[in-house]
C-alpha positions in Angstrom: 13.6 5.9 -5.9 11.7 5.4 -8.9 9.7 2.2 -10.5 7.9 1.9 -12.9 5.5 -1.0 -12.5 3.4 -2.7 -15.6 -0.1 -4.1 -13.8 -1.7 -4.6 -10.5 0.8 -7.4 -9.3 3.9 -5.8 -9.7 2.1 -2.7 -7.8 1.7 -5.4 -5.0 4.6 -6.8 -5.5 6.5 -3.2 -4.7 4.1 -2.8 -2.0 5.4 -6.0 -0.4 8.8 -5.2 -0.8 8.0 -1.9 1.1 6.1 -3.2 3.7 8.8 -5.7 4.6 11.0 -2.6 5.5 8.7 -1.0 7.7 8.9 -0.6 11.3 6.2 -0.1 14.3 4.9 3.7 14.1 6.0 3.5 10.6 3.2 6.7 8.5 3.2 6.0 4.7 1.5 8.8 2.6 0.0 7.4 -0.4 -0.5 10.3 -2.9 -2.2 10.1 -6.4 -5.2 10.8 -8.6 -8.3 8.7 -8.3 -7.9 5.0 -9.7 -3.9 5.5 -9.5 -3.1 2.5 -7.9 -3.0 3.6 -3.9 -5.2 1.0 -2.5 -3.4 -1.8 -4.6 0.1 -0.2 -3.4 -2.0 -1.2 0.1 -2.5 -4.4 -0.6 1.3 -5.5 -0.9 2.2 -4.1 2.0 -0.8 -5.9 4.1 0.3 -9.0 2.1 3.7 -8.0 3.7 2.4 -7.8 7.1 0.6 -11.3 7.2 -2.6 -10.0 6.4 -4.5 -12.2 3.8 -8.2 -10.5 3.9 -9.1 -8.3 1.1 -8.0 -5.0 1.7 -10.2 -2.2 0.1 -10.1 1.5 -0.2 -11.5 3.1 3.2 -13.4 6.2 1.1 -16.6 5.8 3.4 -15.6 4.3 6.3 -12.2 6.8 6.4 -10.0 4.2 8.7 -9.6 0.5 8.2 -8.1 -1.1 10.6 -6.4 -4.9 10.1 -4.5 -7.4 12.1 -1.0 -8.3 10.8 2.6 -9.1 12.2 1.9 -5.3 13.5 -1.7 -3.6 13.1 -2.4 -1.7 9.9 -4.4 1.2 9.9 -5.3 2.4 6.0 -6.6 5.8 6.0 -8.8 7.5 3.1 -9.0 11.2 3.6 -10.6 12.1 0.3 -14.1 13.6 2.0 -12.1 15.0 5.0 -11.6 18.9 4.5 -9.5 19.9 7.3 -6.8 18.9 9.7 -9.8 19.6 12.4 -11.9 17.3 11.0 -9.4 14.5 10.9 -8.0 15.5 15.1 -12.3 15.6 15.3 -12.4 11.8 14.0 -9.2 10.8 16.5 -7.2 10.4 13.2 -4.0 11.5 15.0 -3.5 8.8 17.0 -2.7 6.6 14.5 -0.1 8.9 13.2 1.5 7.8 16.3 0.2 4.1 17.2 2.3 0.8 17.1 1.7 0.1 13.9 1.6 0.6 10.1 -0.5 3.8 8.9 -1.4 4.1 5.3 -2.8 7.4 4.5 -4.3 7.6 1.0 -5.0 11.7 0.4 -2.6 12.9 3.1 -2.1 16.1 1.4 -5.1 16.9 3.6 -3.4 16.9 6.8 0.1 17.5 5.2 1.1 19.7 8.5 0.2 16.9 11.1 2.3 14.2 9.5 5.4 13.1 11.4 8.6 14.5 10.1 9.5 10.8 9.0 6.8 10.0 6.7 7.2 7.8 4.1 6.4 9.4 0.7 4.5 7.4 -2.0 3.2 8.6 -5.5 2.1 7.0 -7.8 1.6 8.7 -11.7 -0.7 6.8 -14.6 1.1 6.9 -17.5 -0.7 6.8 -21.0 0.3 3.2 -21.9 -1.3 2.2 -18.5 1.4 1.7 -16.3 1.9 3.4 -12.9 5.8 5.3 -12.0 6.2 5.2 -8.5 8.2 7.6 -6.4 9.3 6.5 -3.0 10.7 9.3 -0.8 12.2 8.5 2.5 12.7 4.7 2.5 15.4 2.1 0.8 14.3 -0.9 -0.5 
């Protein structure tokens, strides 16, 4: 499936409307160049989850972790360089946890994602909007 979404709230509003199909365990990879969108993609589906804090983009911190209608765990691999480094940080638990893992960068760890990983990308286009690409979900 492909959207294309004009602004930031109809990029939370297709996050919601993923969200709400999600299940416990459920891996999203968030894909896309810096400043695509990923982290606003991750606030709809908090918003779908219950969660009403401000969500922002774990670069620094690597996992943020929030409590919804099921736990969300958003992921930022841009400084990791290696599937060790994330196994080092205990990153692979949450590709297996009870709830909702958001992983912005996942490219990184691309062999230790579960074989049912929800795909997300999300292209700037010149006139500013975002197309987004979901793989491996209906909405």
């Amino acid at each position: 499936m492909i959207v294309r979404t004009n602004g930031e709230k109809e990029t939370i509003r297709l996050g919601y409307a993923l969200g709400k199909t999600l299940t416990k365990g459920a891996v999203v990879s968030l894909r896309g160049s810096l400043g695509a969108g990923k982290t606003v993609f991750a606030k709809g589906v908090a918003r779908s989850l219950g969660i009403q804090e401000a969500i922002a983009s774990p670069t620094f911190t690597l996992i943020r972790e929030y409590e919804g209608t099921l736990p969300l765990y958003h992921m930022d691999l841009y400084r990791i360089d290696s599937t060790e480094e994330f196994e080092l940080i205990g990153g692979e638990e949450y590709l297996y946890g009870e709830g909702i893992t958001l992983i912005e960068w996942s490219e990184k760890i691309q062999d230790l994602l579960p074989e049912e990983t929800i795909y997300v990308t999300i292209a700037l286009i010149d006139d500013g909007s975002r197309e987004i690409r979901i793989e491996g979900a209906t909405l």
